[in-house]
VOTI-364063 format. One record per residue (C-alpha): residue number from 1; residue in one letter; x, y, z. Coordinates in nm, 4 decimals, m for minus. Each point is the difference from the previous one (the first is absolute). Last residue first. Layout:
N
NUM,A,X,Y,Z
...
//
This chain:
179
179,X,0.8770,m1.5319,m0.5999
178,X,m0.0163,0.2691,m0.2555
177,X,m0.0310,0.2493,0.2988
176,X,0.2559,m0.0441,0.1943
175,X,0.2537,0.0364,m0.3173
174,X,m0.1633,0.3266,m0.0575
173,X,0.0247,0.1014,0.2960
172,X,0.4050,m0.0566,0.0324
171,X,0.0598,0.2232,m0.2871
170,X,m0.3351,0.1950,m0.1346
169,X,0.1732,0.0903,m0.2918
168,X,m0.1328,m0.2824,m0.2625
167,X,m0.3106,m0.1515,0.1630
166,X,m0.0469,m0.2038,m0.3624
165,X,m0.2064,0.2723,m0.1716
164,X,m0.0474,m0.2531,m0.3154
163,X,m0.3696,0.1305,m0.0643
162,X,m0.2999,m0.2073,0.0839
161,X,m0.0326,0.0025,0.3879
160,X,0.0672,0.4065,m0.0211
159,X,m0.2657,m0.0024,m0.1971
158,X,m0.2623,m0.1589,0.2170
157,X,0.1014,0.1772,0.2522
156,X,m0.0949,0.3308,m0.1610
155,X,m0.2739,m0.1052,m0.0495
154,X,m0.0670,m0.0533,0.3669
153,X,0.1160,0.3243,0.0780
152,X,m0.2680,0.1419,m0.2640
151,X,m0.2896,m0.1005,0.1040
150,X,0.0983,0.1061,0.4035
149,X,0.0653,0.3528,m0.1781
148,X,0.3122,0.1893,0.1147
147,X,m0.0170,0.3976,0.1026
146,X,0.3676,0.0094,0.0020
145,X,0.2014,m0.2311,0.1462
144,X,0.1599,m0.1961,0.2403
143,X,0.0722,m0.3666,m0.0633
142,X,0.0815,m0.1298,0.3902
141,X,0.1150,m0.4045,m0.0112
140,X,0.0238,m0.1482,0.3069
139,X,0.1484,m0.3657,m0.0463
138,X,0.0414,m0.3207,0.2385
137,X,0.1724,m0.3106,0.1055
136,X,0.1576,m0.2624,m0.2467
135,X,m0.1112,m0.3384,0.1789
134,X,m0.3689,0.0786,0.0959
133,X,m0.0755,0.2286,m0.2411
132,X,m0.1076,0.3903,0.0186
131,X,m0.1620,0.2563,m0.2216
130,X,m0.1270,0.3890,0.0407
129,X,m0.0763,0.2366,m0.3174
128,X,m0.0455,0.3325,0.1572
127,X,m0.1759,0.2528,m0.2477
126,X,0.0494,0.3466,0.1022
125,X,m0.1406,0.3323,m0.1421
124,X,m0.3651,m0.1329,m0.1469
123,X,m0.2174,0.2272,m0.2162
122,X,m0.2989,m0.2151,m0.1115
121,X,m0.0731,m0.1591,0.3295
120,X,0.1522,0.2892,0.2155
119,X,0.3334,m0.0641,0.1555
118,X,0.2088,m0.2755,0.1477
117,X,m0.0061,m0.3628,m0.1830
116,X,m0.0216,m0.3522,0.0831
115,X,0.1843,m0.3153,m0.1859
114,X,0.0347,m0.2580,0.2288
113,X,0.1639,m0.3691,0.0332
112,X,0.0869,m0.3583,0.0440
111,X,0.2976,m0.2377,m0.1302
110,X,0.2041,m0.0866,m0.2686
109,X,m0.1913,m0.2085,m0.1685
108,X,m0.3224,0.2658,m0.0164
107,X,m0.2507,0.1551,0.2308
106,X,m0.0468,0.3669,m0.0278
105,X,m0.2821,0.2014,0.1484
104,X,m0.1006,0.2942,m0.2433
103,X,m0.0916,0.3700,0.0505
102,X,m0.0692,0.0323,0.3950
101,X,0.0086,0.3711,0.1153
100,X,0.2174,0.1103,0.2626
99,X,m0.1045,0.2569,0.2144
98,X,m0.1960,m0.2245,0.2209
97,X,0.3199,m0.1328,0.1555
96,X,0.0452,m0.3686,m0.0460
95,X,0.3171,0.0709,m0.2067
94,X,0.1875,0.1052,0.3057
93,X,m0.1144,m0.2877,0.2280
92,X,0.1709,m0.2560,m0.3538
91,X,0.2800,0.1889,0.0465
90,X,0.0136,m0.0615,0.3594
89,X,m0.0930,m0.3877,m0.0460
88,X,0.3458,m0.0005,m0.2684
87,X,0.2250,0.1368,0.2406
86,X,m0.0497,m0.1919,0.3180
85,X,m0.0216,m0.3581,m0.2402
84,X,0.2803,0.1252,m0.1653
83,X,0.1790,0.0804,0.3469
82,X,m0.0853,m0.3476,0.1221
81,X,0.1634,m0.1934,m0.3453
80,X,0.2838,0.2302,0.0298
79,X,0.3082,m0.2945,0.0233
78,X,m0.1655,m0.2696,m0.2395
77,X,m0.0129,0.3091,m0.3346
76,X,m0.2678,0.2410,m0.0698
75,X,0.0870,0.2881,m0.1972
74,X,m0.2575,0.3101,0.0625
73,X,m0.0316,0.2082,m0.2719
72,X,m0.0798,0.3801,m0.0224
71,X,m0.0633,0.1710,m0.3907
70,X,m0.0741,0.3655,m0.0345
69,X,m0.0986,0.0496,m0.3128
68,X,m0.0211,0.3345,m0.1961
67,X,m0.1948,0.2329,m0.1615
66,X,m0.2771,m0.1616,m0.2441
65,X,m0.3194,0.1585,m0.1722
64,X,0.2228,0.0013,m0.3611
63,X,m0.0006,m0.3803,0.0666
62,X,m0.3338,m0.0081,0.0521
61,X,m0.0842,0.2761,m0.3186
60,X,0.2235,m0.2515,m0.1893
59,X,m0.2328,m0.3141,0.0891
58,X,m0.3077,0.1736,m0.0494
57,X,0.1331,0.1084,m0.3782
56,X,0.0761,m0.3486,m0.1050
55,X,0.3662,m0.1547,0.0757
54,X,0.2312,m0.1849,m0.2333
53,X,0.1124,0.3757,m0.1629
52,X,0.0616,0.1023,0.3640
51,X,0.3028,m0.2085,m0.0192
50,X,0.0026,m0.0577,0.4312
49,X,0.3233,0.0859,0.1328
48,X,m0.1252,m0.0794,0.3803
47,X,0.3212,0.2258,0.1419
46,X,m0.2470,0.2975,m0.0949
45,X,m0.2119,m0.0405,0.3239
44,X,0.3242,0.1229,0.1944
43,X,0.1251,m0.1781,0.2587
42,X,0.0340,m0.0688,0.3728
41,X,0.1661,m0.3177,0.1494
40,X,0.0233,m0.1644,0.2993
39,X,0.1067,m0.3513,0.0937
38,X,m0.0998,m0.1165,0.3633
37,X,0.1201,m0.2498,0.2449
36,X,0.3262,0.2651,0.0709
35,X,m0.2589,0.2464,0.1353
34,X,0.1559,0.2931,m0.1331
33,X,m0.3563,0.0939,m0.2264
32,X,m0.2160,m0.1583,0.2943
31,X,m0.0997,0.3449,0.1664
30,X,m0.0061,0.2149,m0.2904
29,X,m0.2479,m0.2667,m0.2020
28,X,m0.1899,m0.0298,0.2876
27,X,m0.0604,0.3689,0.1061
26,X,m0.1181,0.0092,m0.3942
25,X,m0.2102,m0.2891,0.0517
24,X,m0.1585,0.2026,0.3020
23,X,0.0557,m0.0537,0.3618
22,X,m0.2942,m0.1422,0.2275
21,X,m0.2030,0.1781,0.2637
20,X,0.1960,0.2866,0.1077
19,X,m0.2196,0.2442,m0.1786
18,X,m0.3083,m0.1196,0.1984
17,X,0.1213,0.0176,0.3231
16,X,0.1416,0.3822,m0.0853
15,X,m0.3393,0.0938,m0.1269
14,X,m0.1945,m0.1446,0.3374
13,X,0.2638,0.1990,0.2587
12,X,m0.0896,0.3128,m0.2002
11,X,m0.3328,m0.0353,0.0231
10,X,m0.0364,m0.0712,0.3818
9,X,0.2530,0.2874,0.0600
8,X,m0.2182,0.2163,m0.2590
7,X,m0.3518,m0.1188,0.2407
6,X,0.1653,0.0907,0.3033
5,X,0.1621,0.3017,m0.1177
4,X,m0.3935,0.1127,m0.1047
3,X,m0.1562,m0.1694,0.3213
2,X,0.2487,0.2404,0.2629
1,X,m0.1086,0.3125,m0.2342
//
């Protein structure tokens, strides 16, 4: 009896160390949406206002896979240069878990990044699109969906590139992320 409470004591001390390892990019995004260094913002996938007559059928059955996004950005300025460089290496420990799944790396003008995804390969839940720059700071962007297809996504990227969806109702965000 004395090795049986042993062993669940032993157990149950291992299983609370392990879920008190690192928060989750949803703990994140709660826990830095009043930061004053951040911008939030959560909306609905149909604030795109895509013409699906532009798009071919994969591109509409991505758009029809999409929820919501939940966008987090940090804005870097001379007085939270340290707190950028806190924030941005714990988002960065977040995205190393081995739930995420690496899609694309991104490496363009305005600075470095990583599309990765949450979910099975042909079925995904959560793509996290992750970018920072040295002078603007840095962007979390959550799409949640439906049963989303990595083929797909990236499509659906590609259109929203080519149509004249100019960040129009993303406020503040959108702004950020122009440049």
């Amino acid at each position: 009896m004395k090795h049986i409470i042993k062993t669940m004591l032993v157990a149950g001390a291992i299983l609370l160390a392990s879920c008190a390892s690192q928060p989750s990019l949803q703990e994140y995004y709660v826990d830095n949406s009043e930061n004053p260094n951040f911008l939030s913002i959560d909306v609905p996938a149909s604030i795109l206002k895509l013409n699906e007559e532009d798009l071919n059928p994969t591109q509409i059955e991505a758009i029809e896979s999409l929820r919501k996004f939940n966008l987090l950005a940090f804005r870097k300025n001379a007085d939270n240069e340290a707190e950028y460089e806190i924030e941005k290496k714990k988002v960065r420990e977040i995205l190393k878990n081995d739930d995420f799944v690496e899609l694309m790396k991104i490496n363009s003008q305005y600075g470095k990044g990583v599309i990765k995804y949450l979910g099975d390969e042909d079925a995904i839940d959560e793509v996290i699109i992750y970018g920072d720059s040295k002078d603007k700071g840095f962007a979390l962007v959550r799409v949640l969906g439906k049963d989303m297809n990595p083929a797909h996504i990236v499509q659906l990227m590609q259109a929203i590139q080519k149509s004249d969806y100019k960040g129009e109702g993303l406020g503040e965000i959108g702004d950020f992320l122009k440049g």
